[in-house]
Every structure is written in C-alpha cells, then in structure tokens.
C-alpha positions in Angstrom: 9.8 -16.5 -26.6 12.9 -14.9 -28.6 14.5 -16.7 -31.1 18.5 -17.1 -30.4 20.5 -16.6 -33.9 22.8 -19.4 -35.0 26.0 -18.7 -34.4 28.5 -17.5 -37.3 32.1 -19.8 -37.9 34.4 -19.0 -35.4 32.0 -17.8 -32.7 30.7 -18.9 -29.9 27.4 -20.0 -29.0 24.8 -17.2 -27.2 24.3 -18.8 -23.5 20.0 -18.7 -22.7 19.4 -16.1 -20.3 18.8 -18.1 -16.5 17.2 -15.8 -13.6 19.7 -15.2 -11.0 18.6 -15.6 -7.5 17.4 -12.2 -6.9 14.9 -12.0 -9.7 13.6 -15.5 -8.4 13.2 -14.6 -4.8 11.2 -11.3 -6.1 6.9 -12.1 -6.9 5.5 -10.4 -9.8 4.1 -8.3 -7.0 7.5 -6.9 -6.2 7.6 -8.4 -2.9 10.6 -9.8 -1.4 10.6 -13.2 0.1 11.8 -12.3 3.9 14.6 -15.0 3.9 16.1 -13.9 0.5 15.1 -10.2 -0.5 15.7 -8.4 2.9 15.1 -4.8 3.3 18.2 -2.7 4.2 17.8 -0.8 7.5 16.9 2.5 5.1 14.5 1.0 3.0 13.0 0.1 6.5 13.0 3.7 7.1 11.4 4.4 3.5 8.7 1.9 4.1 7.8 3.4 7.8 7.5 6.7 6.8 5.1 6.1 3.6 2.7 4.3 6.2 3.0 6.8 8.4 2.1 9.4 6.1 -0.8 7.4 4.6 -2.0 6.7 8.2 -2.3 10.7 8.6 -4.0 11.5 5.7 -6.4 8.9 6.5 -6.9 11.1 10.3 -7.6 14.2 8.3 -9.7 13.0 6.2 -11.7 11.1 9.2 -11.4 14.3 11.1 -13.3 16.1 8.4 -16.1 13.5 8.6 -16.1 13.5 11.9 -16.7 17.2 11.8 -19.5 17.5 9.5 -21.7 15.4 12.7 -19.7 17.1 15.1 -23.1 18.5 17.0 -24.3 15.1 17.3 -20.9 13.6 18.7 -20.4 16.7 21.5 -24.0 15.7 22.4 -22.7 12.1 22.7 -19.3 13.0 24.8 -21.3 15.6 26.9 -23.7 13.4 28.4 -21.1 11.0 29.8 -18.8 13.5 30.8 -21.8 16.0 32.9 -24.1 12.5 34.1 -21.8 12.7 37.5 -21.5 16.5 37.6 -23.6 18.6 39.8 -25.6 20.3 38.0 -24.8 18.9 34.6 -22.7 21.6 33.2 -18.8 22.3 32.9 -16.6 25.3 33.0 -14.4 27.2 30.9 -11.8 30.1 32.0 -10.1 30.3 28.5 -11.7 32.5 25.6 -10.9 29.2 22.8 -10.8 26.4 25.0 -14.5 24.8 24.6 -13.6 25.7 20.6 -10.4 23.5 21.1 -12.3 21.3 22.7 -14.8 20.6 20.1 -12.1 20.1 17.3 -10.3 17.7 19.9 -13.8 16.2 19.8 -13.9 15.8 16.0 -10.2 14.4 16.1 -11.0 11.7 19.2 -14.0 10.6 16.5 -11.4 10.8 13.6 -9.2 8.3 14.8 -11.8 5.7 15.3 -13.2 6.1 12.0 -9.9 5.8 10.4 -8.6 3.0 12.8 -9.9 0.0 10.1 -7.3 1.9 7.6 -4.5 3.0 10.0 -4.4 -1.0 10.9 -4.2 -1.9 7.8 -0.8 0.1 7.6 0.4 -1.5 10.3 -0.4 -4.8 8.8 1.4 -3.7 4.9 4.7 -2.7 7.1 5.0 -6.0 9.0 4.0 -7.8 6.1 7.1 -7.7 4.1 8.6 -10.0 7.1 5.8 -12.8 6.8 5.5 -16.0 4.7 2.8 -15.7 1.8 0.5 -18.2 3.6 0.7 -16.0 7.0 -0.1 -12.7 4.7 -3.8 -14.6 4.3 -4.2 -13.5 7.5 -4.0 -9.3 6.5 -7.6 -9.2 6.6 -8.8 -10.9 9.9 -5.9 -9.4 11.1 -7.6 -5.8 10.1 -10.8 -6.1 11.4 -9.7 -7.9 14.4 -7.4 -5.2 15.6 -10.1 -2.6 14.8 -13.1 -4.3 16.4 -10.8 -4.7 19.5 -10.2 -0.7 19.2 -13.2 0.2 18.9 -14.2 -2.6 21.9 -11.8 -0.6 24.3 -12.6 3.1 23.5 -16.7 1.9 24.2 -15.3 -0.2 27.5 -13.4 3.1 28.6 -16.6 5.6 28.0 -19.5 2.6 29.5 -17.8 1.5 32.3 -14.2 2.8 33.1 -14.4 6.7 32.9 -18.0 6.7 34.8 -16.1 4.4 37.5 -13.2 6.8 38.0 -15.5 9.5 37.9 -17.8 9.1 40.7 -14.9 8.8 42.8 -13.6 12.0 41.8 -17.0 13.4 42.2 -17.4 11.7 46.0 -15.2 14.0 47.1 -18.1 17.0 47.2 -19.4 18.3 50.2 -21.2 21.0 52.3 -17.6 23.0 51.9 -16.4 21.8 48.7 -18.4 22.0 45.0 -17.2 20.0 42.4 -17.0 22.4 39.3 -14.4 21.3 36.8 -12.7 22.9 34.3 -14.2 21.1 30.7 -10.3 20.6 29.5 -8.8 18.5 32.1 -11.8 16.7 32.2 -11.5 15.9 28.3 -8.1 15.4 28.8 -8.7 12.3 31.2 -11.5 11.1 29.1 -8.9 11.0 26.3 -6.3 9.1 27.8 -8.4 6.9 29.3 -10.4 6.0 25.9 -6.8 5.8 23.8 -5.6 3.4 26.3 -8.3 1.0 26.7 -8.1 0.8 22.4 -4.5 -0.2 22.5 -4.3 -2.5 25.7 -7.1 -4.1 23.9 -4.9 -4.7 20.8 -3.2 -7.8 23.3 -4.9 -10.6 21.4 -3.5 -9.2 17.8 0.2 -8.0 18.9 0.1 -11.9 20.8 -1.1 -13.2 17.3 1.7 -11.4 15.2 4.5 -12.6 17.8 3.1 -15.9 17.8 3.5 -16.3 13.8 7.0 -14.7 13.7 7.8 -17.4 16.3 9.3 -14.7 19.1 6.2 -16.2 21.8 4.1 -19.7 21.9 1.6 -20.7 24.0 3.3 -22.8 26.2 5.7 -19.3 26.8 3.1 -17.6 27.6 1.8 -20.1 30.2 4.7 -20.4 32.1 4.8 -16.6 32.5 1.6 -16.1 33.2 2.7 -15.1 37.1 4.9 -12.2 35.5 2.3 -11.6 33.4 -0.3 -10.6 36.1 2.1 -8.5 37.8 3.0 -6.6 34.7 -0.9 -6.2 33.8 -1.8 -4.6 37.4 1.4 -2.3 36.9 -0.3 -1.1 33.4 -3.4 -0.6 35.2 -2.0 1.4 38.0 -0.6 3.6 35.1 -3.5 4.2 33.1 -6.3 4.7 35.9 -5.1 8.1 37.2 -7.2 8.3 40.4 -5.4 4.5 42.1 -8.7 3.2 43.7 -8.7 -0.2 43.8 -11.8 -0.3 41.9 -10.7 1.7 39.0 -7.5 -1.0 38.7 -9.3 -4.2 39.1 -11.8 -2.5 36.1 -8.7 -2.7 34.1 -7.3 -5.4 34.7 -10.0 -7.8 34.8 -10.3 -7.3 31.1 -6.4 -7.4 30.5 -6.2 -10.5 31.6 -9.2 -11.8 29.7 -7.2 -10.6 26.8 -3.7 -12.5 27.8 -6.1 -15.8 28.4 -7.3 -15.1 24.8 -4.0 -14.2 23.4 -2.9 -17.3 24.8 -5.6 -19.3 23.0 -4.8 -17.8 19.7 -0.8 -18.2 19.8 -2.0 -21.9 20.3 -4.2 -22.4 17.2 -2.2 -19.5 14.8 1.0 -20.0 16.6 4.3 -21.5 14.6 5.1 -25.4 15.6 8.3 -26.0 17.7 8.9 -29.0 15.7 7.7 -28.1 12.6 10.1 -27.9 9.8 11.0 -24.6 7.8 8.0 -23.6 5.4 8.9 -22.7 1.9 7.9 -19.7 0.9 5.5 -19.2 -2.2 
C-alpha cells in the first residue's frame, strides 16, 4: 500500500488513485469481459490467425507421428479400401502417386491425432465471447467435439465408405473389370471420412449457439421439418454415388445428432426469462 505525502500550505490534496472502468472490466488473466472489453474487428483478426497457426503446427507435428507407424496405418487404410476390390489390389499410372499417397495417408492420421488440440483452438477463440461460468465448459467442450470426430471418421471407414463401395463395385461384369486407380479411390475415402468428423460436430456447434443464445430448444423443435430437409440435402452432397442407401446411411445419424443437439440446447441452453448474468 503506498503512503500518500501530506500536503505542503498552499497545495492541494493528492486524489487516491480509483480504477477506471477498463482496468476493472480486465481479469488478472488479461481477459476481457465480452460486454465491456470488446475486441476490435483487427484484434479479431490477430486472435484468428495465432489459432490458426497453432492449429498447424499441431498438424505437422501429428503428421510426423503419424509417420513414424505409417506401415502400420497403410496396412489399416488398405484393407478397407481393397476388401470390395477384385482381386484385392489397386493401380497406379503415375511414377509418385502411391508415394503421395502414403504421405496423404500420414496427414489423414495427423489430423485425428491433433483434433483434441486443434479443438481446443477453436474453443480459446470463441472463448473471449463467453461468460466465465460458460468458459467451465472448455474442457467437455474439447473432448466432446473430439470424441464426436473421431466417432465420424470410424462411422465413415465401418459402415459408410464399404456401403458406397459395393455399389460402385456392382457394377462389374463379364465385359467390364473394376480396376481402380488408388488416387481417386483415396480421394473419396477422404472426403467421405472428413465429412462424417464435422457433420458429427452437430451436437457441439448446437451447444455453443445454445449458450450464446442465437438457438433454444424450443427453436429447434419447431424447425425440425426444415431441419430434415436440410439434413437429406447434406447427405445427397456428401455421398457421391446418390443411392438411396448411401443417403439414408447419412442421414439416419444426422438426425440422431439434431435430436441430441436438441437435448443439450435444453439442459446447457440460456433461459428466455432468465435475467442478465453478471460476469465474474
């Protein structure tokens, strides 16, 4: 505590120093309560770009991992890819492509090992934006999202991508041999497996909208019409080969997910009625 001099004849008394209101709406953490200490649209910027940059590193360095076992992992990807091939083997017309193929491999493996710390980016740049009771929620929010991500790459290499391709590989006859090339083939596994991990990120996006206040559960019930019709739309975009079959495989679980989501704006959601918090 400083001492404050007594004042000299004919001077006026020091004034205490008071904080102002910008050095109270500030934590010893440095962060900002989001009704007082808003970010300007370039610190926005700022703050986007670090977590980006932090979300790559973490990619390299789980494509390096992922590269030290990367026998093990083709091994794994090859046996799905070939178990509805004749004759259990692939093609390749380019001198690098089953090289560029491997390292896309080790990168595929990379982002799932690095999808616990990539979400946690997501979560320190939407954070800023939250009450400090609501940032208690950083690491369910984490493992949730990741679980799910991990949950729809394994739906997409189980039971999507085996569906779509046995219908590719009907197609075969007494005329016609079904010999792929190994890149598109990859290619499609890819998109189908990246997919999958972010449609099944519905339940956590639903949960950070429902805390903000933008959705409630009662919203998304009324919508739930427009909400089917959107989720078979998303479905006839991913699957790339339009059977029936292949869409209702990714819907089914999309829905499951919105009736889920729904759930969770209702217990985590904010209160109509309720009354502005204060923030800590």
């Amino acid at each position: 505590m400083a001492l404050v001099p007594f004042p000299k004849r004919g001077e006026e008394s020091p004034q205490p120093y008071t904080p102002t209101g910008s050095d109270e709406a500030s934590s010893p953490f440095g962060e900002t309560d989001p009704l007082d200490g808003r970010m300007t649209f370039l610190e926005h910027l700022d703050e986007l770009r670090k977590r980006i940059t932090h979300a790559v590193v973490a990619l390299l360095v789980g494509f390096l991992i992922a590269f030290v076992f990367i026998e093990r992992t083709e091994a794994f990807v090859y046996a799905r890819l070939t178990a509805e091939i004749p004759g259990g083997q692939f093609i390749f017309t380019e001198p690098g492509e089953a090289f560029f193929i491997m390292m896309k491999i080790a990168a595929l493996s990379g982002v799932l090992l690095a999808s616990p710390y990539i979400m946690w980016q997501v979560w320190l740049f939407i954070a800023p934006g939250l009450y400090a009771r609501e940032k208690k929620l950083a690491i369910p929010f984490v493992i949730g999202s990741s679980s799910l991500f991990v949950a729809g790459t394994a739906f997409s290499h189980y039971v999507l991508f085996p569906a779509a391709w046995r219908f590719f590989a009907s197609f075969s006859n007494e005329w016609v041999v079904f010999t792929p090339r190994i890149d598109p083939v990859f290619g499609l596994y890819v998109k189908l497996m990246l997919g999958m991990g972010l449609v099944f990120q519905m339940p956590m996006i639903i949960l950070v909208l429902a805390r903000i206040g933008i959705v409630s559960a009662g919203f998304l019930l009324r919508n739930i019409k427009y909400s089917v019709l959107l989720i078979f739309i998303v479905a006839a975009v991913i699957t790339p080969d339009g059977s029936p079959v292949s869409q209702a495989l990714v819907a089914a679980p999309m829905f499951l997910l919105y009736l889920i989501g729904i759930g969770v704006a209702w217990l985590f959601g904010k209160s109509e009625k309720a009354e502005p918090e204060n923030p800590a």
